[in-house]
C-alpha positions as CSV (number, residue, x, y, z in Angstrom):
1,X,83.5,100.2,116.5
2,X,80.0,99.4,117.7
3,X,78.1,99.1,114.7
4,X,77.9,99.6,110.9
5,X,75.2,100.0,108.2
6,X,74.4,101.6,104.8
7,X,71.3,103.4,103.8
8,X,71.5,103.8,100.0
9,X,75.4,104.9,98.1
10,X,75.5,106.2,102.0
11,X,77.3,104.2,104.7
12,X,77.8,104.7,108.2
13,X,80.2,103.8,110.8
14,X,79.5,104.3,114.8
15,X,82.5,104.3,117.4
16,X,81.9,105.3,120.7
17,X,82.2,108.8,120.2
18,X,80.8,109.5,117.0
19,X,78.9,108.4,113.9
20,X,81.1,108.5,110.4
21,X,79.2,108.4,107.1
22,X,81.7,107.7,104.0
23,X,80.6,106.7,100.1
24,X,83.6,104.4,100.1
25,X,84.8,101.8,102.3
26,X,87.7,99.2,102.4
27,X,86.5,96.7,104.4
28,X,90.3,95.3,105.7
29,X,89.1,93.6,109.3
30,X,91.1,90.9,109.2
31,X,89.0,88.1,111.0
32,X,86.1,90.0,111.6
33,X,85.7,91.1,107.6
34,X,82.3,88.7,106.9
35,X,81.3,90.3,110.2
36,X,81.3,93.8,108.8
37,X,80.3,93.0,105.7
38,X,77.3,91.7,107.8
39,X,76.4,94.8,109.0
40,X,76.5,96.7,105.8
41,X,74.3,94.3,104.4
42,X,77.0,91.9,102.2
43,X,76.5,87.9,103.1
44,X,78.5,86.7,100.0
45,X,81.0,85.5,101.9
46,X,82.4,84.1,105.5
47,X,85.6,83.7,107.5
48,X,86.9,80.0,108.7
49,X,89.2,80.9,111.3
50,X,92.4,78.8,111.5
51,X,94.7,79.0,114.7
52,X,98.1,78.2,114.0
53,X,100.7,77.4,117.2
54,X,104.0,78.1,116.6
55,X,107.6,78.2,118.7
56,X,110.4,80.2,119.0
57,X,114.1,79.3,120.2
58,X,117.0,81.4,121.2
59,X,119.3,82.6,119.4
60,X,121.7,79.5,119.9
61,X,120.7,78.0,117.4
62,X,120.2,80.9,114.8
63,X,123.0,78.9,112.7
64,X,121.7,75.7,112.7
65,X,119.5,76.3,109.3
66,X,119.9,79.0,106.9
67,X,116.7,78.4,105.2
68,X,112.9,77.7,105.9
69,X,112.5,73.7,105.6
70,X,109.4,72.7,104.2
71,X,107.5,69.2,104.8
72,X,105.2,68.0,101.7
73,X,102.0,70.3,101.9
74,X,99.2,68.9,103.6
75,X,95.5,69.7,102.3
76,X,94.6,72.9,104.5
77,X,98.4,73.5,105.3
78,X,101.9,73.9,104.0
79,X,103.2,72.0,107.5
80,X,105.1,72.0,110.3
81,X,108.3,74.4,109.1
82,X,111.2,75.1,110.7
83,X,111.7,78.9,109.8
84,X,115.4,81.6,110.4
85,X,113.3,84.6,111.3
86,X,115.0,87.8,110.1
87,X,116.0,88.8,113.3
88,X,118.1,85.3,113.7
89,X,116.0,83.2,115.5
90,X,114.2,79.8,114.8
91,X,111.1,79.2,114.9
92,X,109.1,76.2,114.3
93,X,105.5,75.7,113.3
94,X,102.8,76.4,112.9
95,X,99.6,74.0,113.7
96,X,96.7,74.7,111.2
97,X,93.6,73.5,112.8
98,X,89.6,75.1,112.4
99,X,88.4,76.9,115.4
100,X,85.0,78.3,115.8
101,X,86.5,81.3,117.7
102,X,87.9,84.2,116.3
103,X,89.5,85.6,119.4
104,X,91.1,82.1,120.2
105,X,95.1,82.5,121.1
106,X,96.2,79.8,123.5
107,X,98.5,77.3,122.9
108,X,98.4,73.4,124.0
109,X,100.5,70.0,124.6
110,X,98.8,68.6,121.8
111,X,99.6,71.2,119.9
112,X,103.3,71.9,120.8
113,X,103.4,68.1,120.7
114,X,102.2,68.0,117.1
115,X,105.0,70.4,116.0
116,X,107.6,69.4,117.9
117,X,107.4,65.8,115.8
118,X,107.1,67.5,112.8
119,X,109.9,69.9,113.1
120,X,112.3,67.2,114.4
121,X,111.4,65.1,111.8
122,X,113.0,67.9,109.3
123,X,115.9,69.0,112.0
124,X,117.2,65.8,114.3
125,X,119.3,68.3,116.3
126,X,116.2,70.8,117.6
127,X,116.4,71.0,121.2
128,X,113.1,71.8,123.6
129,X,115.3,73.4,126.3
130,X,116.3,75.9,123.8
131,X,112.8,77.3,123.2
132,X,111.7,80.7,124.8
133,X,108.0,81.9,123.6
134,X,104.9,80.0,122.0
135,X,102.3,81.7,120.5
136,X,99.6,81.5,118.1
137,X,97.8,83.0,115.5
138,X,94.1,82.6,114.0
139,X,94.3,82.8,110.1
140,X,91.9,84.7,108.0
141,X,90.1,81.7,106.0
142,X,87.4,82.4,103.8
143,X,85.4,79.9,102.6
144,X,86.1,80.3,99.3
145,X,89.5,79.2,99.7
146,X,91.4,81.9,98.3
147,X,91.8,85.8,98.9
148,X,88.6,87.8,98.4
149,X,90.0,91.0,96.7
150,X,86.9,92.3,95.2
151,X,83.8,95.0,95.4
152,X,80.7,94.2,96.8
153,X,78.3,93.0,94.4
154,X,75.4,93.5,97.1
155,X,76.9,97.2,98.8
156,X,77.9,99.9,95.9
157,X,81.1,101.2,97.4
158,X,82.2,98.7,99.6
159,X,85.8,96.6,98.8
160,X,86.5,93.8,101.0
161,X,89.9,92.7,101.5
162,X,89.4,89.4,103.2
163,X,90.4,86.0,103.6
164,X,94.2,87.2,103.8
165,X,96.0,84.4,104.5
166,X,99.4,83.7,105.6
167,X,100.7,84.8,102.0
168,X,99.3,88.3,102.4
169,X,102.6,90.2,103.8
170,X,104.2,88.8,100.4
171,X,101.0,89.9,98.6
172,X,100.2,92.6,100.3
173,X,102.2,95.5,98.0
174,X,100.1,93.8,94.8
175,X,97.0,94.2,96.6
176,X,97.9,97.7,97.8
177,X,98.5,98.6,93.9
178,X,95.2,97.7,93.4
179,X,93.2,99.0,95.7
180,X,93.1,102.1,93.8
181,X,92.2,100.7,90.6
182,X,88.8,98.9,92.1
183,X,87.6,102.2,94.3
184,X,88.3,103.9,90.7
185,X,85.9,101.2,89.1
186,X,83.9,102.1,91.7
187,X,83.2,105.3,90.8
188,X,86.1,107.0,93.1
189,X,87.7,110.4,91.8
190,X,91.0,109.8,92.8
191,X,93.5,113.1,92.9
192,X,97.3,112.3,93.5
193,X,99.0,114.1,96.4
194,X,101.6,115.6,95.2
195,X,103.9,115.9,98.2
196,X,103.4,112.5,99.2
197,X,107.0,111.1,100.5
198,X,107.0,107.5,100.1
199,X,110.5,107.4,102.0
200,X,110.9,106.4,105.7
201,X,113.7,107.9,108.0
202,X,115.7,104.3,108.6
203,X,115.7,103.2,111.6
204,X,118.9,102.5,113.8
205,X,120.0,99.1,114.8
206,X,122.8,100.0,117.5
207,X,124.0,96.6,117.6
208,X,124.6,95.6,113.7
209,X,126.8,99.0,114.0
210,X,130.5,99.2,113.6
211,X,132.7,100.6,116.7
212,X,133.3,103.8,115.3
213,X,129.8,104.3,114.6
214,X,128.6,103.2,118.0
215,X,131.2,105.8,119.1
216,X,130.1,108.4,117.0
217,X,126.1,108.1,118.0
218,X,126.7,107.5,121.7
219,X,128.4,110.9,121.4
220,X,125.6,112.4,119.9
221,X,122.9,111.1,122.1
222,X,123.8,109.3,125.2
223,X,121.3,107.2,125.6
224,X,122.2,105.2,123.1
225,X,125.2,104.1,125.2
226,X,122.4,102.7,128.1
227,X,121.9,99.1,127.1
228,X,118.3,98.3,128.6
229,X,117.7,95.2,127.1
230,X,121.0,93.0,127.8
231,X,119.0,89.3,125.6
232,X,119.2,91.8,122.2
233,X,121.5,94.6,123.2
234,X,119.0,97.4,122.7
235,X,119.6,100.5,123.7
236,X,117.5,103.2,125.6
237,X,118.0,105.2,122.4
238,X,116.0,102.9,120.5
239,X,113.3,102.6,122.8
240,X,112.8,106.2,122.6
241,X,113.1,107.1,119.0
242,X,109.8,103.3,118.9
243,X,108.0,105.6,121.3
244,X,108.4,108.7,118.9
245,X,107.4,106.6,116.0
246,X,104.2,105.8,117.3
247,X,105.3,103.1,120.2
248,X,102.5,103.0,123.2
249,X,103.0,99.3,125.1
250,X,105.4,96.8,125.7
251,X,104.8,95.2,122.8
252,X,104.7,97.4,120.9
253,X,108.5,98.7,121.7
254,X,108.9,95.2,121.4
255,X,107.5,94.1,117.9
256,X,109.4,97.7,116.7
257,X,113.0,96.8,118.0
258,X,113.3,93.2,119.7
259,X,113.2,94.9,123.7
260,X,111.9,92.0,125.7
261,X,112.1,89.0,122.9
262,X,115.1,87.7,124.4
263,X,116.2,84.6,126.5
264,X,114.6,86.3,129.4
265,X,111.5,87.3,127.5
266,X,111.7,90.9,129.4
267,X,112.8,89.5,133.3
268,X,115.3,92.1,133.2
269,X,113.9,95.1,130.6
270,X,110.6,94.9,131.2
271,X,110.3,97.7,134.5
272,X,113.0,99.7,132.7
273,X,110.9,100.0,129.4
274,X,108.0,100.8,131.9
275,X,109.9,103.5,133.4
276,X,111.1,104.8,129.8
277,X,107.4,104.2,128.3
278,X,106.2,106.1,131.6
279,X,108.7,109.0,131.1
280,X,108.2,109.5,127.3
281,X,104.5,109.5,127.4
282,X,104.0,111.5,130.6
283,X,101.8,108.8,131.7
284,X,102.3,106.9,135.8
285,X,103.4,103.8,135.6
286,X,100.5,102.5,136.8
287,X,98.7,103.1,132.9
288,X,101.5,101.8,131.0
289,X,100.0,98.7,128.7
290,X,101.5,95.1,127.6
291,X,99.4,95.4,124.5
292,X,95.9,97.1,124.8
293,X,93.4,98.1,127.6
294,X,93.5,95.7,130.3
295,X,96.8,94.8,130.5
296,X,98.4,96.9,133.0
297,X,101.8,95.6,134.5
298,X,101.5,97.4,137.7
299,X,99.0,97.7,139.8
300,X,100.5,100.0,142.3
301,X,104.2,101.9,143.1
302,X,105.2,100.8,146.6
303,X,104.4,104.6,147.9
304,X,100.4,103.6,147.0
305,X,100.7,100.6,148.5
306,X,102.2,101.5,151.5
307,X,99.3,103.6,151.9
308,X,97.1,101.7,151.1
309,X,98.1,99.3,153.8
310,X,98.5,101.6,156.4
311,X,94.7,103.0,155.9
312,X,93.7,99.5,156.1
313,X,95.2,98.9,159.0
């Protein structure tokens, strides 16, 4: 988006290819939310970012806690945790320290440092070697210290849903809920659709399957007997049916079903999910994304840059 302003009930949003005027909007920008609230003329409010580092192990140690272990809560934080993810990892973290930039993702000694200590202090047993990813996250602060769930009382129309912190996956069905009830207060008309399907097709986890069924489905479709990623056991199946859900990148078939979040972190998957992302999309390899524009894995296939080298020459 390149801009955003409202003239009136009327407000408009510009992208690069067009100009969108709406009478409602749900401001839901995450970081940027005060930013865009900005440009629609709403300054009751402002984001504190908060970057939080955090580390993942392997999967042996999956069994060495079977619930998240808190610390005492400090003032901005809840502490160093050590967390069992769902999909059977442990992670530990996170850091919770004020940044002044939004887009601010690395990680540090000091900070790896800080949660190491802590997390050790909670499990003796936690191992450095075993760790295979670090990462971090910038929080959604506001400065009124809470969840800003609420219309504008400066833009008629506009709902901001900001300052999500790190409860907001927990809270995030209550909020839904009542999102429609503030638009209505708003002055929406609100019509229900009456073929809405709130069901989703489940998804299929070749690994937790039984034999038979593994059997059974390979039989079906093949390439569920191709194991591409050998860390998680995920099948080229899997990959597939991500990319016609909506997959584009590597992480992307990654976040969707674990391809490349292994011990290897991808050394062995990643130019096969290339090739499959490559082949499903009908895109060269060359245009196949990590995560957005900009982060293209290849540069060249050898045949370009054989040429390439020969013209020089």
């Amino acid at each position: 988006m390149i801009g955003a302003w409202s003239d009136g009930d009327k407000k408009y949003l510009e992208t690069e290819d067009e100009v969108i005027q709406a009478d409602y909007v749900v401001n839901a920008a995450g970081l940027f939310s005060d930013d865009l609230a900005r440009m629609f003329g709403d300054d009751h409010f402002s984001i504190r970012p908060r970057k939080g580092e955090e580390y993942i192990f392997d999967l042996s140690v999956k069994d060495v806690v079977k619930s998240t272990i808190f610390p005492v809560p400090g003032e901005i934080s809840k502490g160093i945790l050590v967390i069992p993810t769902a999909a059977g990892n442990l992670m530990m973290g996170p850091t919770g320290d004020n940044v002044e930039e939004k887009e601010d993702l690395g990680t540090s000694q000091d900070g790896f440092n800080r949660v190491f200590e802590g997390a050790k202090s909670l499990v003796p047993s936690l191992d450095p070697r075993k760790i295979i990813a670090q990462f971090a996250g910038v929080r959604a602060a506001s400065d009124r210290g809470d969840f800003v769930v609420e219309l504008s009382p400066q833009v008629p129309g506009l709902l901001h849903l900001a300052g999500i912190e790190s409860p907001g996956l927990t809270a995030a069905p209550a909020i839904a809920a009542d999102v429609p009830r503030l638009l209505e207060e708003a002055g929406l008309q609100l019509e229900r659709k009456e073929n809405f399907n709130p069901r989703r097709e489940g998804v299929v986890r070749f690994h937790s399957l039984s034999r038979v069924e593994q059997d059974a489905l390979i039989k079906r479709d093949p390439s569920f007997g191709r194991i591409i990623c050998r860390c998680e056991s995920i099948t080229e199946g899997e990959i597939v049916d991500a990319i016609h859900r909506g997959a584009r990148t590597l992480d992307g078939i990654k976040f969707r079903v674990r391809a490349g979040a292994g011990r290897c972190q991808g050394g062995f998957c990643q130019p096969l999910i290339t090739e499959i992302l490559s082949r499903e999309l009908d895109i060269p390899v060359t245009a196949v994304l990590k995560s957005g524009p900009g982060s293209e894995q290849v540069r060249y296939v050898a045949k370009e840059l054989y040429d390439e080298e020969v013209h020089k020459a």
